[in-house]
C-alpha positions in Angstrom: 6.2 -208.2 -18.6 3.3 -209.9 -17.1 0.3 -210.8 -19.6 -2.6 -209.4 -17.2 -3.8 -207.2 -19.8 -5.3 -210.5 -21.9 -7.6 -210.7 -18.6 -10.4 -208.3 -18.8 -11.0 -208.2 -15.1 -10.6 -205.3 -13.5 -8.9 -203.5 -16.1 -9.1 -199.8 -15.3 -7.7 -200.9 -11.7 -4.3 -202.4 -13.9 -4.1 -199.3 -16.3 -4.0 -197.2 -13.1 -1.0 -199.3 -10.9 0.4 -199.0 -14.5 0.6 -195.8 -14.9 1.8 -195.3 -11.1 4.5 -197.9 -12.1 5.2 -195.7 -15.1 5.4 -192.1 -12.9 7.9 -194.2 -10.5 10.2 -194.8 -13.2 9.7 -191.6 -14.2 10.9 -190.3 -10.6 14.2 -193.0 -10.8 15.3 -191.8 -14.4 17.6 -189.4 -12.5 19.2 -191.7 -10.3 19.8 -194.2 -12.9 21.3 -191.1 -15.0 23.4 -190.0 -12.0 24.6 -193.7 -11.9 25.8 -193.6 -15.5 27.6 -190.1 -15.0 29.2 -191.4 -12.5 30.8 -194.3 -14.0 31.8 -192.0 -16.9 33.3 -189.7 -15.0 35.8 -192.9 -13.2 36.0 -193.9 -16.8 37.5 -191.4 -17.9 39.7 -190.3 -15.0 41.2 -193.7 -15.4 40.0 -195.8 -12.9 42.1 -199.3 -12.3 38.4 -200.7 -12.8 37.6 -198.9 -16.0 36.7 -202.0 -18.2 34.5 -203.3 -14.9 32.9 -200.1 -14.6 32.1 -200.0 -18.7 30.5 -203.9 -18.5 28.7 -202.2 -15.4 26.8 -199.5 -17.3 26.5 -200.9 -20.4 24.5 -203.8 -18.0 22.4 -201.1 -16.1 21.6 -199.2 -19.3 20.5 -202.0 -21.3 18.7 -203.5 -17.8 17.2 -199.8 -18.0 16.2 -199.4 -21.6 14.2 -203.2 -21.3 12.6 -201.9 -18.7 11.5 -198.5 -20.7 10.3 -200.5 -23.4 8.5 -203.7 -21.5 6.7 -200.6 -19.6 6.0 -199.5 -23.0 4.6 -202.1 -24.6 2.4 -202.9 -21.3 1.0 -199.8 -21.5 0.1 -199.6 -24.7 -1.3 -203.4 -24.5 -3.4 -202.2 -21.7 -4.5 -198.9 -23.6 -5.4 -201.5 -26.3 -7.3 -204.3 -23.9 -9.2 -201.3 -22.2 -10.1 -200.0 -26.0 -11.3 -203.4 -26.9 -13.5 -203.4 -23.9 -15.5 -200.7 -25.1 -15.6 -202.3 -28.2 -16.3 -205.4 -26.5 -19.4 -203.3 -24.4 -20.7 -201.9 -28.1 -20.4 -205.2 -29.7 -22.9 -206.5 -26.2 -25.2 -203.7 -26.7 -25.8 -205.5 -30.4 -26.2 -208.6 -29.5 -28.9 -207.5 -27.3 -30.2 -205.6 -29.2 -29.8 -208.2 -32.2 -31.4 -210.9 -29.7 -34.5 -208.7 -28.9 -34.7 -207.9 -32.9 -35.0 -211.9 -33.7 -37.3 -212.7 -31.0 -39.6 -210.0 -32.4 -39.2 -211.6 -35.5 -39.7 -215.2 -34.8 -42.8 -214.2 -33.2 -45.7 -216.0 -34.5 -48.2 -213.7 -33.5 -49.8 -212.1 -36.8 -53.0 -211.0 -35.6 -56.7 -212.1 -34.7 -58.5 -209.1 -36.1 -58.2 -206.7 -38.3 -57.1 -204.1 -35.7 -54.5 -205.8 -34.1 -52.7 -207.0 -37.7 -52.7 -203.3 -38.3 -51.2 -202.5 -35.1 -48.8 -205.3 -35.6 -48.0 -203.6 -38.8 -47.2 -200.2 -36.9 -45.3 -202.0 -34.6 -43.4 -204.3 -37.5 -42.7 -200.6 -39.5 -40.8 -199.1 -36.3 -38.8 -202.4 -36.0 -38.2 -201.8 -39.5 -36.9 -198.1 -38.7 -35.0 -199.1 -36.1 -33.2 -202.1 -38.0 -32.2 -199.3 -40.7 -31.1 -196.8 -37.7 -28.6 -199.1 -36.6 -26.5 -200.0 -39.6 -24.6 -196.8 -38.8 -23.7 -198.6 -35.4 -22.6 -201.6 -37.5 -20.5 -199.5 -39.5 -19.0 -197.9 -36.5 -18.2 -201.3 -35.1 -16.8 -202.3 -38.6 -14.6 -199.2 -38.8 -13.2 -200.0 -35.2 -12.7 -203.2 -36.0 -10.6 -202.5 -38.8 -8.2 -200.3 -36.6 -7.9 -202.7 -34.4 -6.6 -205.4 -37.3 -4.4 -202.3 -39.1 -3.3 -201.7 -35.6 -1.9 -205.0 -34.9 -4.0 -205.2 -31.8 -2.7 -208.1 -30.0 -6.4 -209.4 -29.7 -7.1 -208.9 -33.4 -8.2 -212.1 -34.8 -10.8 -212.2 -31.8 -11.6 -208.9 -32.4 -12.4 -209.5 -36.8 -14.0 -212.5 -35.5 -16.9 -211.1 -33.1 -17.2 -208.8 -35.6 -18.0 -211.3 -38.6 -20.7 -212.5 -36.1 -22.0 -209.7 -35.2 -22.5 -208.3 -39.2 -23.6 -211.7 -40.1 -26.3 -211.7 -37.6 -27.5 -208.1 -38.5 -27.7 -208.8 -41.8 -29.4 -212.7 -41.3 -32.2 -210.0 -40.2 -33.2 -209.0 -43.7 -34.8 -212.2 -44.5 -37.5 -212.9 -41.7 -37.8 -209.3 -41.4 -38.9 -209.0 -44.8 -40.9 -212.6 -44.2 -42.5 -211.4 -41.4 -43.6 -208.2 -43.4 -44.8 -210.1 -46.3 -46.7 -212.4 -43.7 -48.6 -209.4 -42.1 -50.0 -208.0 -45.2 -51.3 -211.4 -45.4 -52.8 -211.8 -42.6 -54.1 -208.4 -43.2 -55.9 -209.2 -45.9 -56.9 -212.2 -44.7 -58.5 -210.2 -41.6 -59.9 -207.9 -44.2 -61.6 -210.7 -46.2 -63.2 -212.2 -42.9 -64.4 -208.8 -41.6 -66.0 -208.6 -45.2 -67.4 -212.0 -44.9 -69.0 -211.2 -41.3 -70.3 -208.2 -42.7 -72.4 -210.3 -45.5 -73.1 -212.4 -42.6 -74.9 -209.9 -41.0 -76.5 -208.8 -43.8 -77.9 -212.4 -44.3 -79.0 -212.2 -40.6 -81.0 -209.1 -41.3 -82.8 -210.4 -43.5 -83.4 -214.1 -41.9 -86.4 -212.5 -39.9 -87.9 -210.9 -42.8 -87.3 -213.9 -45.7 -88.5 -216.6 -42.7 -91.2 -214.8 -41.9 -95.0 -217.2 -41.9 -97.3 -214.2 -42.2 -98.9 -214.9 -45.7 -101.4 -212.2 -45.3 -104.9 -211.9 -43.8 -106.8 -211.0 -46.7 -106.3 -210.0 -50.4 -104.9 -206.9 -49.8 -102.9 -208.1 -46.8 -101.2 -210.6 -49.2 -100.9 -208.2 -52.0 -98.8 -205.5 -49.4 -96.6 -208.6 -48.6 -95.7 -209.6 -52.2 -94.5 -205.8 -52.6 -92.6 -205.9 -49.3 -91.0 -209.0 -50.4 -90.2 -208.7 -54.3 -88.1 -205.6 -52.8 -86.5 -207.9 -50.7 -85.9 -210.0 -54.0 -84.8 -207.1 -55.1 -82.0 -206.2 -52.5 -80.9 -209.9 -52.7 -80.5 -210.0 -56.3 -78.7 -206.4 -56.1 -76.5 -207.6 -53.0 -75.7 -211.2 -55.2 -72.1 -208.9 -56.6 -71.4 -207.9 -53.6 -71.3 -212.1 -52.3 -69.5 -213.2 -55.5 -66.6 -209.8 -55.2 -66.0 -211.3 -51.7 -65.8 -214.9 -53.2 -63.1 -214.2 -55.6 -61.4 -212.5 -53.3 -60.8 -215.2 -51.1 -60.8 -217.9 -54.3 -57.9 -216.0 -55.2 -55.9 -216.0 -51.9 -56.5 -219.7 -51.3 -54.9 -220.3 -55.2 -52.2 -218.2 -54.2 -51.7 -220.5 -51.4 -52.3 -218.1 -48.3 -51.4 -219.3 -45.2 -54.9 -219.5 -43.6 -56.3 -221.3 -47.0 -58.3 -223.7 -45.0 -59.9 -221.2 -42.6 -61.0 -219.1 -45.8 -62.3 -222.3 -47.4 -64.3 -223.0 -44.3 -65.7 -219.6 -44.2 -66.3 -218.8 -47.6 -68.6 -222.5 -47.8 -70.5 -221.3 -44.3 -71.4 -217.7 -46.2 -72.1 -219.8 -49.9 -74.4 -222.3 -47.5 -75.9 -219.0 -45.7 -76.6 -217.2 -48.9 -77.7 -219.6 -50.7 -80.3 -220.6 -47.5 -81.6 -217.4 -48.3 -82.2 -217.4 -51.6 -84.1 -220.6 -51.3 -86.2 -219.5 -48.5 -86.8 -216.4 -50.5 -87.9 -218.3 -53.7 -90.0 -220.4 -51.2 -91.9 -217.5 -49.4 -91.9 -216.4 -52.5 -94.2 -219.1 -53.6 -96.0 -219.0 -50.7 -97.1 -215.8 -51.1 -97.9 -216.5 -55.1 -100.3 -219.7 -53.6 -101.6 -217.1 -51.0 -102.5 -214.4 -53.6 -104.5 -217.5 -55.1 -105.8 -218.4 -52.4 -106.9 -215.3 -51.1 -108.4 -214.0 -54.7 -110.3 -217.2 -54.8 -112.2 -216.4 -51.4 -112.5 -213.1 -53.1 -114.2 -214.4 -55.5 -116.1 -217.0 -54.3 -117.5 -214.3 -51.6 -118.4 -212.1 -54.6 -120.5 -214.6 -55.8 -121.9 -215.7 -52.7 -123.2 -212.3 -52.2 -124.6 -212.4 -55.9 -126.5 -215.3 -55.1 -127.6 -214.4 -51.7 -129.0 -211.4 -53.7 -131.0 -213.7 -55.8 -132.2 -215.8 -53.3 -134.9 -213.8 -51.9 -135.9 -213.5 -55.9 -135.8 -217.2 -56.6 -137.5 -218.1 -53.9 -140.1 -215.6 -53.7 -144.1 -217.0 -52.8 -145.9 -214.4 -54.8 -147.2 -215.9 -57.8 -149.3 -213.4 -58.9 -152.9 -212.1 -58.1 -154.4 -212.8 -61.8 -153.5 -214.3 -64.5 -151.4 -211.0 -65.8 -149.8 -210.2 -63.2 -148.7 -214.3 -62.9 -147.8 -214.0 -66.7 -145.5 -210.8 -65.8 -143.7 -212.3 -62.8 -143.0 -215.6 -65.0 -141.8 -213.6 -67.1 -139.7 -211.4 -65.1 -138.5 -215.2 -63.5 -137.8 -216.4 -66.8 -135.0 -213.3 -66.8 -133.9 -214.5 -63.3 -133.2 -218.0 -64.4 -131.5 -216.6 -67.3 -128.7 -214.6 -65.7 -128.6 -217.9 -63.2 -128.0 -220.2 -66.0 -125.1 -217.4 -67.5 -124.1 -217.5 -63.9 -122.7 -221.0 -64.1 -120.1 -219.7 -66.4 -118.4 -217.8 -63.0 -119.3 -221.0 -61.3 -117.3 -223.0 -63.2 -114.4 -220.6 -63.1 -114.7 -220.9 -59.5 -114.2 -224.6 -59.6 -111.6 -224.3 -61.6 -109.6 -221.6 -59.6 -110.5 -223.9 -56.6 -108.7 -226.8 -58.6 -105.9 -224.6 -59.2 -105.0 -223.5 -55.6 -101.8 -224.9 -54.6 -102.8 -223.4 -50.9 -106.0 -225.7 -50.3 -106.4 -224.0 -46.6 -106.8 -220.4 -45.1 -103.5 -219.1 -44.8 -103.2 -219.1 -40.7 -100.3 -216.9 -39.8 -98.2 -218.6 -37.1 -98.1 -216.8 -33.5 -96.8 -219.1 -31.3 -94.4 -217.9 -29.0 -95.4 -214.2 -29.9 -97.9 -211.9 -27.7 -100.7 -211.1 -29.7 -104.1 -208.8 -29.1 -107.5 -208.1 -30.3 -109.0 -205.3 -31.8 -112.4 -204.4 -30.1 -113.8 -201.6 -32.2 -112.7 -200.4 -35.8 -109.7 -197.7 -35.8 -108.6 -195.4 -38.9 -105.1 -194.5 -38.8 -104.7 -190.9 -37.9 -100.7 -190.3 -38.7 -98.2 -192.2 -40.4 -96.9 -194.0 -37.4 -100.4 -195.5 -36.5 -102.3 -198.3 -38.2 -105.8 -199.0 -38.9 -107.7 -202.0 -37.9 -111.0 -203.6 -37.7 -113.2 -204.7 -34.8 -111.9 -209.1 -34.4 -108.3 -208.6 -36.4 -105.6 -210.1 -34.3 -102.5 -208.2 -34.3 -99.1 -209.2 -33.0 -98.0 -207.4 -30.0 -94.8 -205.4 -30.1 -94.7 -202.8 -26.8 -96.9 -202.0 -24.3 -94.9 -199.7 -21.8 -97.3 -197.1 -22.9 -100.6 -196.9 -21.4 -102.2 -195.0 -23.9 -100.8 -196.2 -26.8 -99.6 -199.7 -27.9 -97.3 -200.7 -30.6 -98.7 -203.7 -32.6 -98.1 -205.0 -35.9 -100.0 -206.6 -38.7 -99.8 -207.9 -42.0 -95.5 -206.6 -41.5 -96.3 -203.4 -40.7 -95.8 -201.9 -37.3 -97.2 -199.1 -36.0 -99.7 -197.6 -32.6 -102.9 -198.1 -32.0 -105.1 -197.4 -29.0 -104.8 -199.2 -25.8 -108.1 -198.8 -24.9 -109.5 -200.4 -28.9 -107.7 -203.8 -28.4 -107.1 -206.8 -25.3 -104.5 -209.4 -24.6 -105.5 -212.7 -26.2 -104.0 -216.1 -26.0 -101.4 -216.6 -29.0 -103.2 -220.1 -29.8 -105.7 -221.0 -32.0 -109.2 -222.1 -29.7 -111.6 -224.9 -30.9 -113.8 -222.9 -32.7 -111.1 -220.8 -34.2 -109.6 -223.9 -35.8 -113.0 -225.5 -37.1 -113.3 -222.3 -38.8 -110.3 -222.6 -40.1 -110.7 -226.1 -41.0 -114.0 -224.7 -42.9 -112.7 -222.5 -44.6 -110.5 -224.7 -46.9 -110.5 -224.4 -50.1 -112.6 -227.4 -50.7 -115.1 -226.8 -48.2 -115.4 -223.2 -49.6 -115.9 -224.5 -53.5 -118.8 -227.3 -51.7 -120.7 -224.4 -50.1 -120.3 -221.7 -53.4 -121.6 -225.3 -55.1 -124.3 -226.4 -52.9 -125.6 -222.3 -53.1 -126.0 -222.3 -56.7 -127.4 -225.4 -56.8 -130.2 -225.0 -54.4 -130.4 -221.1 -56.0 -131.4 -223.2 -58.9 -133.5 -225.6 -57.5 -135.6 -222.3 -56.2 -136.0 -220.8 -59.4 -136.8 -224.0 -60.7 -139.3 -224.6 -58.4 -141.0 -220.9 -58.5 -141.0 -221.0 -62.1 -142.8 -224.5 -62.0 -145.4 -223.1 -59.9 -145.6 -219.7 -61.6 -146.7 -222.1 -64.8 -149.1 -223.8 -62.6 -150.7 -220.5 -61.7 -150.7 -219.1 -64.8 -152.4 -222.4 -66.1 -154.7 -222.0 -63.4 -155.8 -218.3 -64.0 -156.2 -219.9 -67.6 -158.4 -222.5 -66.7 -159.9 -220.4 -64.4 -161.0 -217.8 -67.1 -161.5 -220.0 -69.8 -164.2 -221.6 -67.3 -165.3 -218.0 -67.0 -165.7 -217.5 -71.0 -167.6 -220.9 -71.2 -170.1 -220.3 -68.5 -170.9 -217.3 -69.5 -171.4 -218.2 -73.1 -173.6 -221.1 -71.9 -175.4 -218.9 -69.6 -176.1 -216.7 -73.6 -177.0 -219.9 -75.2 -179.9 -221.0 -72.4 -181.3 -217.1 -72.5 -181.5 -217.2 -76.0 -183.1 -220.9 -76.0 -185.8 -219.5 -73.6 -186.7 -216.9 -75.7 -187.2 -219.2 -78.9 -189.4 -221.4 -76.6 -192.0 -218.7 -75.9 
């Protein structure tokens, strides 16, 4: 009648000294039966002690029948306590497992790139799975529990109890499962977004080099390929601008839904707008720097084209033969006279010279920078041969790109790369020498537009001065012949005086 059963501690060991208890009543039922026949049997021969003997076996039957029934209900208390304890081990099992299940989901780990959200997402979909596998356990444990209660167990309100807990836990899982779900597509496309924003980084880092670039072209056709290279850089920018604003609204849009990481998309979306819009300005600078290079360059252009004009004319304006008679004198004035004509129109491109000059935003050579680059310099003329060479002349300096080769070098100019012989160019110094920047300081604008200037102007004072003295020869074969005509016709008048005379 003891209540050992209520302690879980070594239960099996009690079911077992139980059920030998039970086996030695079992093996005393016949003596207790041989007892009672034997006080019937003095009963009913009429034994003096009949009444005595009757108390005596109604005591040991009812003393037996207590016993039956204690053993009874002990055993089936301990069939019920060791039941319970494998309920008790299933309901452990779900705690644990219930335990593991909310750490998981209390985690605050929802990835720090793209690839580990979406294996977070893998992972989060099995939990998932496994959260859904297990309601059939719950169930079971439900079902049990509901035995136990119809059953009367003696440990019943304990047993409804743990099983309350147990189902309210499981299903408290729902929520922050579903949270946590929610949370990861978040952060997924939040990882998306920035993977999206580094790659329009990049992109802006491509072109950095190209966009920042100084080279504005060593000549007119130099400057011309550069424009061409860099409106389809315009172009790609302008045609990339959709791609910058899609990414932009994506991210608008989370940080008005009020994402979680709204401050780290704010940050990175104004470091990509500052970044792009960086390179739009320097592309609208070089841009410009390029237009004021074109001018630049077409102005020396020009200004060469007539300097070559008048060099032409110089030997003509300044030419010492006046003639060897008075026709000949009479035919070079008048071939002069021509000269001086198409000098005079000339002052027409003279002036348009000066006003280009005037124009020119650029009032200096465009010098393309080479510091901190390796640079070389062509010795003789070369004409590209194949695609992948390039053609330069004798004095161009070209930037050095790769010289493992000993045969050929890789070099580039005006932005295009390309090989050229080893043995046509040398090493130089990057830096500008003394007399390369007095030419360059020459070669301004201004100084250009003084010498086109001080040309024409001494161009005209040579024709001036050749057609002054072509007029003073021509007057002096005049005078020269007109002396001629007069002595001889006074030379007539004194024969024909001598002839009167005699």
């Amino acid at each position: 009648t003891d209540d050992s059963y209520l302690d879980p501690t070594n239960l099996n060991g009690k079911v077992q000294k139980h059920q030998n208890f039970e086996q030695e009543l079992n093996a005393n039922k016949s003596r207790i039966d041989e007892v009672l026949e034997s006080g019937i049997e003095l009963k009913e021969s009429g034994h003096v002690q009949s009444e005595r003997i009757q108390l005596k076996l109604d005591e040991i039957n009812d003393l037996w029948q207590d016993l039956i029934k204690s053993a009874e209900k002990k055993g089936m208390r301990l069939a019920e306590a060791s039941q319970q304890q494998q309920y008790n081990r299933g309901n452990e099992d779900l705690e644990l497992w219930l335990s593991e299940v909310e750490g998981q989901l209390l985690s605050e780990d929802y990835g720090k790139d793209l690839t580990s959200v979406q294996n977070l997402q893998k992972k989060h979909a099995l939990l998932e799975a496994d959260v859904g596998a297990h309601q059939d356990r719950i169930d079971g444990i439900r079902i049990s529990s509901e035995q136990f209660v119809n059953a009367g167990h003696f440990d019943a309100e304990n047993i409804k109890t743990k099983y309350d807990a147990l189902d309210g836990r499981y299903g408290n899982l729902m929520k922050p499962m579903s949270n946590r779900k929610v949370r990861l597509m978040d952060s997924l496309a939040v990882q998306q977004l920035f993977r999206d924003v580094e790659d329009e980084e990049a992109w802006i880092r491509e072109k950095e080099p190209i966009i920042n670039s100084t080279n504005r072209g060593r000549d007119l056709i130099g400057v011309q390929n550069l424009i061409k290279k860099h409106q389809a850089s315009m172009s790609e920018i302008n045609n990339h601008e959709p791609r910058i604003d899609a990414v932009s609204r994506t991210a608008q849009n989370m940080v008005e839904d009020g994402h979680f990481a709204s401050d780290d998309i704010k940050n990175r979306l104004s470091t990509l707008h500052d970044h792009w819009n960086q390179l739009k300005e320097k592309a609208n600078q070089r841009k410009q720097d390029l237009d004021d290079s074109l001018q630049a360059h077409q102005y020396f252009a020009d200004a060469s084209e007539a300097e070559s004009w008048m060099k032409e004319k110089e030997p003509l304006a300044g030419n010492a033969d006046y003639g060897k008679d008075e026709d000949a004198s009479e035919a070079l004035l008048k071939k002069h006279d021509a000269l001086m004509s198409d000098l005079d129109a000339f002052a027409n491109t003279i002036k348009d010279l000066k006003e280009m000059a005037d124009a020119c935003r650029q009032q200096e050579t465009p010098v393309i920078d080479m510091m901190g680059k390796e640079c070389v310099m062509a010795l003789y003329d070369y004409t590209e041969k194949s695609p992948r060479e390039v053609s330069m002349k004798k004095g161009d300096v070209l930037t050095l790109l790769n010289s493992n080769n000993k045969d050929w070098w890789k070099v580039e100019v005006n932005d295009r790369q390309g090989f050229v012989p080893a043995a046509y160019v040398k090493k130089i110094d990057p830096s500008l020498t003394a007399s390369q920047q007095q030419l360059v300081d020459s070669s301004s604008v201004g100084s250009r537009e003084a010498q086109i200037e001080k040309l024409y102007d001494n161009l005209i004072e040579l024709g001036s001065q050749r057609r002054k003295r072509l007029e003073e020869t021509c007057q002096a074969y005049k005078l020269v012949r007109e002396a001629q005509e007069l002595s001889n016709w006074i030379r007539t008048k004194e024969q024909h005086a001598t002839i009167q005379d005699v």
